[in-house]
N, C-alpha and C positions, 0 to 999 in steps of 0.2 A: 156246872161246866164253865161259870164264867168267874169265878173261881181260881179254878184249876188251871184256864190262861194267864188269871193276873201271875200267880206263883212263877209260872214257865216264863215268863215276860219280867219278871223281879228277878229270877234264877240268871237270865240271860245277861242282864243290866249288870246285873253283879260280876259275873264274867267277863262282861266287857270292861268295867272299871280295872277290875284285876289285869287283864291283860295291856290295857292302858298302862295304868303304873308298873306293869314291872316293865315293859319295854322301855318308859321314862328312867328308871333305875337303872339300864343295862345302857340305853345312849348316853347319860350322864356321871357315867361308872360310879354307881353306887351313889348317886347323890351327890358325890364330890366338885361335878365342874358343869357347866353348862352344857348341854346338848351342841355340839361344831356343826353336826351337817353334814361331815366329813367322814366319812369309816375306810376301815378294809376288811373285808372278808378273806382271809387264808384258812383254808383248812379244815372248813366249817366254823367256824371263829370268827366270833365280830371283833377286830380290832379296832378301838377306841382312842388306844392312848399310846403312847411309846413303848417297846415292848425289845427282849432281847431273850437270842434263844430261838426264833425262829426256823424252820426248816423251809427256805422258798423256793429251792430249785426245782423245775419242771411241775412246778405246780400252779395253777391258776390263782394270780389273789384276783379279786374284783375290787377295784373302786367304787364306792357307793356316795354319791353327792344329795344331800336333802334340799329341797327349795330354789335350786339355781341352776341354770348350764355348767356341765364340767368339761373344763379344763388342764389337763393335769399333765405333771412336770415331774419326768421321773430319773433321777439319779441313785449313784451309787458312791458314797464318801466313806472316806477311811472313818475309825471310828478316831476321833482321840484319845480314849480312856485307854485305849492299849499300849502294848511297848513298842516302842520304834527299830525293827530291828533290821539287819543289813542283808546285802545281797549283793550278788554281781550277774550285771546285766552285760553280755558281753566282753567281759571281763573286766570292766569297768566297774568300781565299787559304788553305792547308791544306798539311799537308807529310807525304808519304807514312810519316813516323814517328808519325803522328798514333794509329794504332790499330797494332794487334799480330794481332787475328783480322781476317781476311780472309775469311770463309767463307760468311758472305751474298752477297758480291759473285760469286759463282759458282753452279753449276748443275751440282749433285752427287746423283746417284744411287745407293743402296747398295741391294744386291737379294740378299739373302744373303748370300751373301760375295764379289759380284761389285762393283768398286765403276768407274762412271762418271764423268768430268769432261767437262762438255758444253763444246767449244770456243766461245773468247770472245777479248775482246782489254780492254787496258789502261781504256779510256775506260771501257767496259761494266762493269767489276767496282770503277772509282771510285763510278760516278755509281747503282747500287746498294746498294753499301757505304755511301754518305754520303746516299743518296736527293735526290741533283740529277738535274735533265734536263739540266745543259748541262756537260762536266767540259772545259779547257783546260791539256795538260801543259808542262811547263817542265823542258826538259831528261834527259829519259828515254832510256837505254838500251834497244833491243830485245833485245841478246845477253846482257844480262844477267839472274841468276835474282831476279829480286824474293819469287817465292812458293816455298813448302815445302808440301809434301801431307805432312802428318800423320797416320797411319793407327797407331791403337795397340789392342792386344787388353786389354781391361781383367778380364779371367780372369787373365790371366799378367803384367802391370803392361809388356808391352813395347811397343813404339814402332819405328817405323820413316818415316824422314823423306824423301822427294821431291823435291829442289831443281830447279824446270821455269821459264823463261820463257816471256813474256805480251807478242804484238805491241803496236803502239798503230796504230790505225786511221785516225786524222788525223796533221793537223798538231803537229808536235812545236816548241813556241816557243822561241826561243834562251836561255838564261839570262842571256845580256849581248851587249850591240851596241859596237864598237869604232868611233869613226871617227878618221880619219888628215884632221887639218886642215888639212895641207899638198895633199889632193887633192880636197880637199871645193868644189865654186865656187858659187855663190849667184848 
C-alpha cells in the first residue's frame, strides 16, 4: 500500500513539473524571450507577443497582468506598414497619414480588465476622427491591416500591439481612370 502512494505521489510530481514547464514555454513563447507578465487573452488565445490578423470586434480580449497592479492604456494607431491612401472628408482632400492616433474614431470599452472594440467599418472611424458627416475613399484595401490595438500596462512599461482590418461600407473610388482611345467613339 505504501508503495502504491509513493508511485501516485511520483506520478503526480511529474505532472506537475510537466505542466510547470509547458506553461513556462507558452509565457515565454517558446523559449525565446523572457516571461513580461503582461498577456492578452482574445479568443481563447494567449497573446504573448505582437501579432497581426486578429479578429477583435465585439469580442471580449482580457488583459491579464502577473505580479503587479494593472493599469492599462488602450489605444488605437494607424499601422505604418501600410499604404497611405486618400479620401475626402467633406469634400476636402486628406490622406490616411494625416494622423497617427486613431482612437476617437472607434468605440472602445474598458471594464476592468476586460477590454471591447465595438464593430464598425472604414467610413465610420474617418468621418469621427476628422468630424465630417460625408467621408469619400480612394483606393482602400479591405484585406488589409490599416489599425493596431495598442494595449499597454503602464505598471510594468509593456505593450502589446493588435494588427486587425477595418471593412469599408460604401463605394471604394478608383484612384485613376485609364482610357484606350483607340476604343473610345464619340
Amino acid at each position: 500500500m505504501k508503495k502504491a502512494i509513493c508511485v501516485i505521489i511520483i506520478i503526480l510530481l511529474i505532472a506537475l513539473l510537466a505542466a510547470a514547464f509547458w506553461a513556462v514555454y507558452k509565457l515565454s513563447n517558446g523559449f525565446t524571450s523572457d516571461i513580461s507578465g503582461f498577456f492578452l487573452l482574445a479568443d481563447n488565445k494567449l497573446i504573448t507577443e505582437d501579432i497581426n490578423g486578429a479578429s477583435i470586434f465585439d469580442a471580449p480580449i482580457k488583459a491579464i497582468t502577473l505580479f503587479r497592479k494593472q493599469d492599462l492604456d488602450v489605444r488605437i494607431v494607424r499601422n505604418e506598414e501600410t499604404d497611405n491612401f486618400k479620401f475626402y472628408a467633406d469634400g476636402e482632400e486628406r490622406t490616411f497619414g494625416d494622423k497617427t492616433n486613431y482612437t476617437e474614431g472607434f468605440d472602445i470599452r474598458v471594464d476592468k480588465k476586460v477590454i471591447t472594440v465595438k464593430q464598425t467599418d472604414m467610413e465610420n472611424i474617418l468621418e469621427k476622427t476628422y468630424g465630417a458627416d460625408n467621408v469619400e475613399i480612394i483606393g482602400v484595401n479591405n484585406t488589409r491591416e490599416y489599425f493596431v490595438l495598442v494595449v499597454s500596462d503602464k505598471s510594468s512599461g509593456k505593450s502589446l500591439r493588435v494588427g486587425f482590418a477595418v471593412e469599408c461600407r460604401g463605394k471604394v473610388l478608383p484612384q485613376s481612370i485609364t482610357l484606350n482611345f483607340e476604343r473610345v467613339t464619340f
